[in-house]
N, C-alpha and C positions, 0 to 999 in steps of 0.2 A: 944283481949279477946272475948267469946262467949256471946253475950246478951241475950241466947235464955234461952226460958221455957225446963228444964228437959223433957226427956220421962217418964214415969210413969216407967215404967219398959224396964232396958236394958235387948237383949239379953243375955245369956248363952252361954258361947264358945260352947258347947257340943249340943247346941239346931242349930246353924246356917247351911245353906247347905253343906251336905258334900264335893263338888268340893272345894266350897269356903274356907273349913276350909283346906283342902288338900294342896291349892294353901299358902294359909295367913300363915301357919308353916313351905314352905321353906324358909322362907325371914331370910335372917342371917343378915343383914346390920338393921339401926335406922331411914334410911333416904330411900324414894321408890317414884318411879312415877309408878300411873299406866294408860294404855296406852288402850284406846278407854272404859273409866270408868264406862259409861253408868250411871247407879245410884248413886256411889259412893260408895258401899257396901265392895267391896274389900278394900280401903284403911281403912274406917269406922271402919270393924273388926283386922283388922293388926294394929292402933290405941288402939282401945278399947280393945284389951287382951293381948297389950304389945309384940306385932312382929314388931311395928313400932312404931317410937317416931314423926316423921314427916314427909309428905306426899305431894302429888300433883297427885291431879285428873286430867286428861286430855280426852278430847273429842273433835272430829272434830266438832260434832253438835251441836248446843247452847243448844237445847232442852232435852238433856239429864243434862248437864252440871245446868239446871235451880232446876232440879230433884237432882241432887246428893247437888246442896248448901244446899236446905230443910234439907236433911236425914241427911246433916255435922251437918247443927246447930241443927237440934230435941236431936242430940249426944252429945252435946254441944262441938263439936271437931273443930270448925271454927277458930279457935286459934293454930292448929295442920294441918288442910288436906286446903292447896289451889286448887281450880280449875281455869284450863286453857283453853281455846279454841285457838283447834289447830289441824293440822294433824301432827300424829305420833308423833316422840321425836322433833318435831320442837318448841313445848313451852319449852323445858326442854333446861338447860344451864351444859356446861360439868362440873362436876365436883360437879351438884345442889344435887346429890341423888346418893347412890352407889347403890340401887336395884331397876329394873325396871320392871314391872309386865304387860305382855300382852298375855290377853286371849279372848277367848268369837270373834276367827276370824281366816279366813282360813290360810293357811299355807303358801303360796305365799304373805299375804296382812302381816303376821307377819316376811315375808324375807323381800319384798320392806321396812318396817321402820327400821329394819335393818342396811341393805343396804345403803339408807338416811341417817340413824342417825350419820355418821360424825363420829367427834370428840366426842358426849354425847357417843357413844357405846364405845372409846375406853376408857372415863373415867371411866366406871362402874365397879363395883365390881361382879354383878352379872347379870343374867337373868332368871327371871319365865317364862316359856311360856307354854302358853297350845295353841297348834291348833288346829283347828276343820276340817283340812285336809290334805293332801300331810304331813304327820308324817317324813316320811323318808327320803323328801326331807329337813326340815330343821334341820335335827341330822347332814345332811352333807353340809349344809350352816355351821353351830355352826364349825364345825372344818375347813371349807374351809377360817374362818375369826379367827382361830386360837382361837376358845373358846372351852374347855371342859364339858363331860355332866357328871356333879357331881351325880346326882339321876333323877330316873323318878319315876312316881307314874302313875297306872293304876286304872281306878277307875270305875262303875257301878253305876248309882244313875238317878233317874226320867227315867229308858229307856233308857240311854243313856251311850255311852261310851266316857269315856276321858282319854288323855294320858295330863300329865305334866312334862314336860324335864325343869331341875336344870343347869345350867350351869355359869361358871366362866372362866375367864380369861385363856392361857396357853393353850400350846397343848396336842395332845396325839396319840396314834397312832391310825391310819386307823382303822374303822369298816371293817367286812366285809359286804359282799353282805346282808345277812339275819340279822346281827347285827343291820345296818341300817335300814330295810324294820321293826324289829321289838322290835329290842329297847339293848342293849346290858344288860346294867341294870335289866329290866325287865324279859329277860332270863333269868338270873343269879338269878332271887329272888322266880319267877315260884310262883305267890301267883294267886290263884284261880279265881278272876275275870276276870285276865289276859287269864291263860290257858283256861280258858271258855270262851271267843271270841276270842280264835286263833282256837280251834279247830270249833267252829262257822264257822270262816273262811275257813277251809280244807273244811265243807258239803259246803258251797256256792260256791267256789270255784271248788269242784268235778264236782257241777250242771253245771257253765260255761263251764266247759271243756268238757262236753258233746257235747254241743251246735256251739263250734268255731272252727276254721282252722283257719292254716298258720300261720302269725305271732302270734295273740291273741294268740293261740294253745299255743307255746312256750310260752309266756310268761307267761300263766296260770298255765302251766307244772313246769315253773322254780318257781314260787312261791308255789305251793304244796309240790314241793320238801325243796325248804329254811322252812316250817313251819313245816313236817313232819321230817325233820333231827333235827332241835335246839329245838324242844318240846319232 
């Protein structure tokens, strides 16, 4: 049970950062790890407005992990959100949690736990992820390990853009080339922050192609073209 003193005033779902509120409303499962937790804010709110009944904070570095106890118990949620110290899903036990939440890392560092995670990945029910690079390569990790990408969410907020891929268990068929580069999902829904940094991407991309030959060339050509044909 929580010993701690209330906060005077909790958050407002409607008041927390938008990524985070974006992330915290895919979670279909009761039970979640999330995965390099930093603060602890993500489980914290998926707790507190009923996305999740019980949790597990996880971080490789103590110091974060010393930060996110404070924030559980100021919530009085220490009876609900455990933390762990560890890398990737290595504190988490198959079958501890069906949804596992990792963001806030590049796109390579969220394939390697993955990859790692064994037996916890083939126990899950679901996956949140948000990378903060190489996008295209893990929409084609997620099916090369026979997971499907149920939604994405394109989102603008602080300067900054984010993509968040939804995915579950089961196959499905191949993307193609520009499905992957830019999200299948996301094509299909064409909501405005999106279309506003793809075509972003056509002017910078126009500018590179000024500037390069030979292979770069092609390459930059073949992405003008995937963004100019699916938009």
């Amino acid at each position: 049970m929580s010993c701690s003193t209330p906060v005077k005033h909790y958050p407002k779902e409607q008041d927390i950062p938008k990524r985070m509120h974006c992330i915290i409303k895919e979670i279909q499962h009761k039970t979640i790890a999330d995965i390099g937790t930093d603060h602890g804010y993500i489980p914290i709110y998926a707790c507190l407005f009923g996305y999740a009944h019980n949790a597990i904070a996880c971080d490789i570095r103590p110091e974060p992990l010393i930060a996110a106890k404070k924030n559980i118990t100021a919530h009085n949620l220490a009876d609900r959100i455990q933390i762990r110290l560890g890398n990737g899903l290595a504190p988490i036990y198959p079958k501890e949690v069906e949804s596992v939440i990792i963001t806030g890392m590049g796109g390579d560092s969220i394939i390697n736990i993955l990859s790692d995670g064994g037996k916890v990945v083939q126990s899950l029910e679901q996956l949140v992820l948000s990378p903060q690079s190489n996008v295209p390569k893990v929409r084609r990790f997620l099916h090369g390990i026979d997971w499907k990408i149920t939604n994405e969410e394109f989102i603008y907020t602080e300067k900054k853009h984010y993509t968040i891929i939804v995915a579950t268990q089961g196959s499905e068929p191949p993307y193609t080339t520009g499905e992957y580069e830019l999200g299948k999902i996301l094509i299909q829904k064409k909501e405005p922050d999106f279309l506003a940094y793809a075509d972003q991407q056509i002017g910078i991309y126009e500018k590179i192609r000024a500037k390069v030959k030979g292979r770069r060339l092609e390459e930059i050509e073949k992405l003008l073209e995937i963004y100019k044909e699916l938009l």
